[in-house]
PyMOL CGO cylinders between C-alpha atoms (Angstrom):
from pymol import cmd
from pymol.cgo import CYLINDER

trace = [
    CYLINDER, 132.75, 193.82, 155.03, 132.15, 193.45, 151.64, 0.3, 1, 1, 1, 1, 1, 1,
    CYLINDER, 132.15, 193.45, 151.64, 131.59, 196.13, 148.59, 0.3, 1, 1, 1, 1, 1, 1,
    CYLINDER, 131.59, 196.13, 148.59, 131.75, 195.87, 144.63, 0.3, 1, 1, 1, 1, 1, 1,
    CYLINDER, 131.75, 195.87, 144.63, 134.63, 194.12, 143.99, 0.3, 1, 1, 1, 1, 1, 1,
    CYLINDER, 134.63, 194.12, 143.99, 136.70, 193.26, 147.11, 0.3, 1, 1, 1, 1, 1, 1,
    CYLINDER, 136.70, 193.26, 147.11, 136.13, 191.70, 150.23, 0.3, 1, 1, 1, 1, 1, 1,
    CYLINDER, 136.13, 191.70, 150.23, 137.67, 192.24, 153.95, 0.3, 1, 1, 1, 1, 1, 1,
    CYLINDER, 137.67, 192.24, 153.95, 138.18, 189.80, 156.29, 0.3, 1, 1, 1, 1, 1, 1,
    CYLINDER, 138.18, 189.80, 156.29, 138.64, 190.17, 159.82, 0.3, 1, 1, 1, 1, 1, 1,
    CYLINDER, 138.64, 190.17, 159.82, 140.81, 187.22, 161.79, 0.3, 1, 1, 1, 1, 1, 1,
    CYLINDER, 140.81, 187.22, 161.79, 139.61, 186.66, 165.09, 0.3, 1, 1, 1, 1, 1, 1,
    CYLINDER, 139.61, 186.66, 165.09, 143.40, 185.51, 166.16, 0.3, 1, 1, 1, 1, 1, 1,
    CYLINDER, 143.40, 185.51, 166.16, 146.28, 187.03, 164.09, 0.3, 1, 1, 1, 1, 1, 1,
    CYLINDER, 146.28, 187.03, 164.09, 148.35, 185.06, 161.51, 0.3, 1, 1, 1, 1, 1, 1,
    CYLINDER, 148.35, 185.06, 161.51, 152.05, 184.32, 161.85, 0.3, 1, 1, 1, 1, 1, 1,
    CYLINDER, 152.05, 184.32, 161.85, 153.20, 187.86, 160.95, 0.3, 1, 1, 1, 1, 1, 1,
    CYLINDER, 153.20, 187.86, 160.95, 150.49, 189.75, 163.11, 0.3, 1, 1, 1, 1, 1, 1,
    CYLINDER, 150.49, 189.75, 163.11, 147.81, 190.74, 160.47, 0.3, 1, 1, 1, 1, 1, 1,
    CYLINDER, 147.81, 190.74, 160.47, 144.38, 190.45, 161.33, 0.3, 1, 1, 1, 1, 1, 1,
    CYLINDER, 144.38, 190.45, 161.33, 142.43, 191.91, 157.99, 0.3, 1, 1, 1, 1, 1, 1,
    CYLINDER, 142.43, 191.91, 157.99, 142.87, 190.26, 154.69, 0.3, 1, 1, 1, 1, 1, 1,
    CYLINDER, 142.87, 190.26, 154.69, 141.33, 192.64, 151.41, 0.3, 1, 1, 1, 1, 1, 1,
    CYLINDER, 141.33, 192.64, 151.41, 140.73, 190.06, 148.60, 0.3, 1, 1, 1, 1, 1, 1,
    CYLINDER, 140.73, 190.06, 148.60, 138.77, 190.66, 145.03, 0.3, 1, 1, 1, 1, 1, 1,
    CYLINDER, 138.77, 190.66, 145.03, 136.32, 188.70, 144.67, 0.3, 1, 1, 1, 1, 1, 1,
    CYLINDER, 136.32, 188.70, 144.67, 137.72, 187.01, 141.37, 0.3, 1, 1, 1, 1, 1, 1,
    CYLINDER, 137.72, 187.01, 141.37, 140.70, 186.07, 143.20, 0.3, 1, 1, 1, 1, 1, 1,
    CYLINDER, 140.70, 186.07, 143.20, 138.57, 183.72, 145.65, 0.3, 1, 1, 1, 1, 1, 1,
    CYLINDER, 138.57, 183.72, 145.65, 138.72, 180.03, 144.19, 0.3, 1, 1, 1, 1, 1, 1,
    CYLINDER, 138.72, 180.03, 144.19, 137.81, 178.16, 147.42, 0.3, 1, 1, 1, 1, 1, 1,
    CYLINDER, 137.81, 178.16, 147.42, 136.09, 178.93, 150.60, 0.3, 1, 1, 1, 1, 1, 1,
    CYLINDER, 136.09, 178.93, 150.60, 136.40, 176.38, 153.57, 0.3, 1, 1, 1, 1, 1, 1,
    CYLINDER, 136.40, 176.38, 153.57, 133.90, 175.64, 155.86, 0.3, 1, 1, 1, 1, 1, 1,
    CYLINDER, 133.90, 175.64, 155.86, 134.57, 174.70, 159.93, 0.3, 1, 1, 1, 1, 1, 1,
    CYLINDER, 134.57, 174.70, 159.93, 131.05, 173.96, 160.87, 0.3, 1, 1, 1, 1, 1, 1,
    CYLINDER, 131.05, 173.96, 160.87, 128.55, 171.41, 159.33, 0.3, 1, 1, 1, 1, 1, 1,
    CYLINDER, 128.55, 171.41, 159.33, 126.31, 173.55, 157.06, 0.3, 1, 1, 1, 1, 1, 1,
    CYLINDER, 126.31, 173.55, 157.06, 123.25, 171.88, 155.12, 0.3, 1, 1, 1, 1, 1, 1,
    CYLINDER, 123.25, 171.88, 155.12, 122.89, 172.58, 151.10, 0.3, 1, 1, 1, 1, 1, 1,
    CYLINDER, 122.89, 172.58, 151.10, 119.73, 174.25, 151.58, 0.3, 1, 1, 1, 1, 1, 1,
    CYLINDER, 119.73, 174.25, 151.58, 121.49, 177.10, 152.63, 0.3, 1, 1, 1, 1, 1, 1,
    CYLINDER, 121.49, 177.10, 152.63, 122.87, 177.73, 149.34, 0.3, 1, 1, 1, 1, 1, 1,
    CYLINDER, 122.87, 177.73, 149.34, 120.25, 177.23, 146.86, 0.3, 1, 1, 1, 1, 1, 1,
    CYLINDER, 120.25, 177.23, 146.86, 119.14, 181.17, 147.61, 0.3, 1, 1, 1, 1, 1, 1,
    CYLINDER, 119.14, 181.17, 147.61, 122.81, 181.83, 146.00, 0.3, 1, 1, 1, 1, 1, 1,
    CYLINDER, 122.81, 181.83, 146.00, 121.95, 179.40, 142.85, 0.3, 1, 1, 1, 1, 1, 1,
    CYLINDER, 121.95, 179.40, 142.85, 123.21, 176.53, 143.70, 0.3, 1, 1, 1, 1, 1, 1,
    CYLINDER, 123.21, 176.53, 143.70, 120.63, 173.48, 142.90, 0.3, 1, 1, 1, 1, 1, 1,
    CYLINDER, 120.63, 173.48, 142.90, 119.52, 171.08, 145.22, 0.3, 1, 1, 1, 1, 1, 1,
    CYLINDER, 119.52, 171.08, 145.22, 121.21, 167.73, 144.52, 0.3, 1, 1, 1, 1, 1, 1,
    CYLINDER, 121.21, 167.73, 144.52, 118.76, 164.79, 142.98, 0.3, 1, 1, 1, 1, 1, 1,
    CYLINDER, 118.76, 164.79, 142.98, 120.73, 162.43, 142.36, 0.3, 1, 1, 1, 1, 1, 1,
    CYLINDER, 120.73, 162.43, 142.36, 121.96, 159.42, 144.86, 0.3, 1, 1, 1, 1, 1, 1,
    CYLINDER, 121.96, 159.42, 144.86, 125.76, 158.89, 145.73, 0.3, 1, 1, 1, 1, 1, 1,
    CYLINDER, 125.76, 158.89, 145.73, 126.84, 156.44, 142.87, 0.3, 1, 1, 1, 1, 1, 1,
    CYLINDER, 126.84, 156.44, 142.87, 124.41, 156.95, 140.38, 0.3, 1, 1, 1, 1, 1, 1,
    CYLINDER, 124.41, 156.95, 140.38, 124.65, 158.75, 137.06, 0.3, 1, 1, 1, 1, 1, 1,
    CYLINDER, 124.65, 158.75, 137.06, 122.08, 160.88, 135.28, 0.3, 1, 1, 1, 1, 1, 1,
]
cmd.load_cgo(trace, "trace")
């Protein structure tokens, strides 16, 4: 559920205290983990660029 400047995040199981809804700013996110395989075309439509460069070699 997102707006402006924070996000809310449901839990599907509860952490170790019970709580199942985190509110975070946005700014505060530095990292976001993902659990299933997802390909890199998914995020060019956010700005990321497609990579053209092989593993190993330098620009």
């Amino acid at each position: 559920m997102p707006s402006n400047k924070l996000l809310i995040v449901d839990r599907g199981v509860p952490d170790t205290i019970g709580a199942r809804k985190i509110v975070i700013s946005y700014i505060n996110i530095v990292a976001i983990k993902f659990t299933d395989m997802v390909r890199n075309k998914v995020f060019i439509p956010l700005g990321f660029e497609e990579r053209t460069v092989k593993r190993g070699h330098q620009r």
